[in-house]
C-alpha positions as a Markdown table, in Angstrom:
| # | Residue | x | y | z |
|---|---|---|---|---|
| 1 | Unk | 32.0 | -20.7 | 67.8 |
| 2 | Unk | 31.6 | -22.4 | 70.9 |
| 3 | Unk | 33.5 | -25.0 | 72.7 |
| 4 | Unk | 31.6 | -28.2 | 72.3 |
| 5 | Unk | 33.9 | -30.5 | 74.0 |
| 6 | Unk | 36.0 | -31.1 | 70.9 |
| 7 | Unk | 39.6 | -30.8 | 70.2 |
| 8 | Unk | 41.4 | -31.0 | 67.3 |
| 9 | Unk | 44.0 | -33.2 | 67.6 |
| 10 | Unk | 45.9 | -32.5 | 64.5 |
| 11 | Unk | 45.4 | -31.9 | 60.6 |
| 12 | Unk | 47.1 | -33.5 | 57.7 |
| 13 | Unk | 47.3 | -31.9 | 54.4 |
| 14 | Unk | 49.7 | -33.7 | 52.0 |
| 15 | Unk | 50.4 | -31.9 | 48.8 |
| 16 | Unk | 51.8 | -34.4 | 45.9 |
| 17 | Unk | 52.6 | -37.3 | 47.6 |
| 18 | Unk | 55.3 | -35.5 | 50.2 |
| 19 | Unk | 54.1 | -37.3 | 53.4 |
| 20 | Unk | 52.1 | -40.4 | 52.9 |
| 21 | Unk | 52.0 | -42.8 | 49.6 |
| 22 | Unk | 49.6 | -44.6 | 48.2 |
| 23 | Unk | 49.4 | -48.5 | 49.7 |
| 24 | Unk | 49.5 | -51.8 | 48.3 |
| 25 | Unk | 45.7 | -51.6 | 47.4 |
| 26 | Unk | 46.4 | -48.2 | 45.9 |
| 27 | Unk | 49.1 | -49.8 | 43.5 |
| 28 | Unk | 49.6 | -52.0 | 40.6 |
| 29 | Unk | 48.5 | -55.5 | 42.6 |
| 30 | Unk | 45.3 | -53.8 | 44.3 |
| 31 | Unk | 44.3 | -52.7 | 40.6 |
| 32 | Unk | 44.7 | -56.7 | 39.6 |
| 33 | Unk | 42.7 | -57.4 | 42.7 |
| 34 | Unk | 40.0 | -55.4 | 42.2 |
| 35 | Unk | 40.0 | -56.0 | 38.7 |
| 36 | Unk | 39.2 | -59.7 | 39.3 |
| 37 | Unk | 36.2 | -59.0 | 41.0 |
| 38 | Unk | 35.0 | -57.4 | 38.4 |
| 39 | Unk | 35.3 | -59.9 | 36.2 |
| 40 | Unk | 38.7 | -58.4 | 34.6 |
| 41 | Unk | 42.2 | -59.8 | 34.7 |
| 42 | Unk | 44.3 | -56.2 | 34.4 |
| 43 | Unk | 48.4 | -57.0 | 33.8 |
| 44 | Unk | 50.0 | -55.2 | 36.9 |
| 45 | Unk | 53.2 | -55.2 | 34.7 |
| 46 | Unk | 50.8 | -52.2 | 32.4 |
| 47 | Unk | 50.3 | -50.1 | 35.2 |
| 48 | Unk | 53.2 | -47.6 | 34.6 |
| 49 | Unk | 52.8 | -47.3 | 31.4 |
| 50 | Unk | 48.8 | -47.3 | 31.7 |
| 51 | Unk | 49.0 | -44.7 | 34.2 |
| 52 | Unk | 50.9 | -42.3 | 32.3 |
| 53 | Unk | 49.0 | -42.5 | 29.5 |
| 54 | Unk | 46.0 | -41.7 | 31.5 |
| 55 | Unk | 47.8 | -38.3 | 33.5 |
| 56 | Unk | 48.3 | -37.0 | 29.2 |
| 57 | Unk | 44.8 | -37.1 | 28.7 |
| 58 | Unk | 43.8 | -36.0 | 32.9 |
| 59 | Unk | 41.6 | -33.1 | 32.8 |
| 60 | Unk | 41.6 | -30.8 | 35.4 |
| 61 | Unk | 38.1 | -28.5 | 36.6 |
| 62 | Unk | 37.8 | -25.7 | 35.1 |
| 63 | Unk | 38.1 | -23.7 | 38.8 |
| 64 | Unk | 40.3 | -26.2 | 39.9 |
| 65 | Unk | 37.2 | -27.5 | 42.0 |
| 66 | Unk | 37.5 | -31.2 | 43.3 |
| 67 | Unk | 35.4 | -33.3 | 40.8 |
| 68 | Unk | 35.2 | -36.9 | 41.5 |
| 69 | Unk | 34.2 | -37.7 | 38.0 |
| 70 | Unk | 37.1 | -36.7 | 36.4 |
| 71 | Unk | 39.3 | -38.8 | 38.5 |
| 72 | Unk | 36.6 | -41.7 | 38.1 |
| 73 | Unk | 37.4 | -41.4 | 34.1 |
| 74 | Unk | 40.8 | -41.3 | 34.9 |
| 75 | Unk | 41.1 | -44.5 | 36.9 |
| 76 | Unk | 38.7 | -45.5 | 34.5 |
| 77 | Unk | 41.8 | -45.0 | 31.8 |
| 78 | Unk | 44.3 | -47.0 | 33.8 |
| 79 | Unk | 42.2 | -50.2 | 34.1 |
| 80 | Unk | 41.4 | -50.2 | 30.5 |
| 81 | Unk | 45.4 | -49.8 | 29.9 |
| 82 | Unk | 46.2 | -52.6 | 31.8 |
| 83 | Unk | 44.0 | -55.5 | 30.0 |
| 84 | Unk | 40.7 | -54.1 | 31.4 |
| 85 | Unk | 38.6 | -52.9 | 28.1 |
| 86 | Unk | 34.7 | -54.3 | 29.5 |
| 87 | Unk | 32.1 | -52.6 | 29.9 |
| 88 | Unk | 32.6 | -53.3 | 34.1 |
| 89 | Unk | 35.8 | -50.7 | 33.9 |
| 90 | Unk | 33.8 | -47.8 | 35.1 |
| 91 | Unk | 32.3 | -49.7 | 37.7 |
| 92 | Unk | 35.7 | -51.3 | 38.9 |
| 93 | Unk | 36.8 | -47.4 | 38.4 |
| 94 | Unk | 34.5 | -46.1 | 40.8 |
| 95 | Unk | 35.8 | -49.0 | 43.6 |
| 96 | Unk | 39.0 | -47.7 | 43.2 |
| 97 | Unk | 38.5 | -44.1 | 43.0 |
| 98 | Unk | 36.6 | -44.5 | 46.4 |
| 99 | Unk | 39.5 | -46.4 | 48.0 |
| 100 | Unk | 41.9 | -42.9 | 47.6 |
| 101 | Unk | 39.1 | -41.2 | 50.5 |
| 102 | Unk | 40.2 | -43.8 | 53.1 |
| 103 | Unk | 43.2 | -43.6 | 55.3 |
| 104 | Unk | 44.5 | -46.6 | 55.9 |
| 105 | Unk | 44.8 | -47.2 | 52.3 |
| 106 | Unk | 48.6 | -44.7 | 52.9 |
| 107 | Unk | 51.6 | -45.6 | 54.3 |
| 108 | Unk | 54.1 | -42.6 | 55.3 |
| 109 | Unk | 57.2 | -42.3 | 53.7 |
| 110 | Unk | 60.1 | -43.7 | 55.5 |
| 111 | Unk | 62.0 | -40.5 | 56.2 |
């Protein structure tokens, strides 16, 4: 391959939450947040609970391939566990899903 005038300046992998956690927008409040502009008022105090619910019933692809749907269906799962049982949970799903892809959505861990 040949040098095109770009470096790589680093790569980040991080594997289960060991480097970088999810942000405020990520969390409990961000899912309220979002919630209300979809028209649905989701209980931050159900997230816990809604959450692990929703990793008992997670299914995984078959060849362990990245499939956005199923983590769609899954977010899909926490909304409707916290208060948000409309037909606009998918949608609001699909907001948050997409919010995971972006960066400045993590914080690092402190140590």
């Amino acid at each position: 391959m040949a040098d095109q005038g770009l470096k790589l300046e680093a790569v980040l992998l991080d594997v289960d939450f060991t480097l970088a956690k999810p942000g405020p927008d990520l969390g409990p409040e961000g899912y309220q947040l979002l919630g209300r502009r979809f028209g649905l008022e989701l209980d931050p105090s159900r997230y816990t609970h809604a959450r692990a619910a929703a990793i008992e019933t997670l299914e995984k692809h078959p060849e362990l391939e990245h499939d956005e749907e199923i983590w769609v269906l899954f977010t899909e799962r926490i909304i409707r566990g916290m208060g948000g049982d409309s037909d606009r949970a998918y949608e609001c799903a699909v907001e948050m899903t997409s919010g995971w892809q972006h960066a400045e959505n993590f914080e690092l861990y402190e140590d």
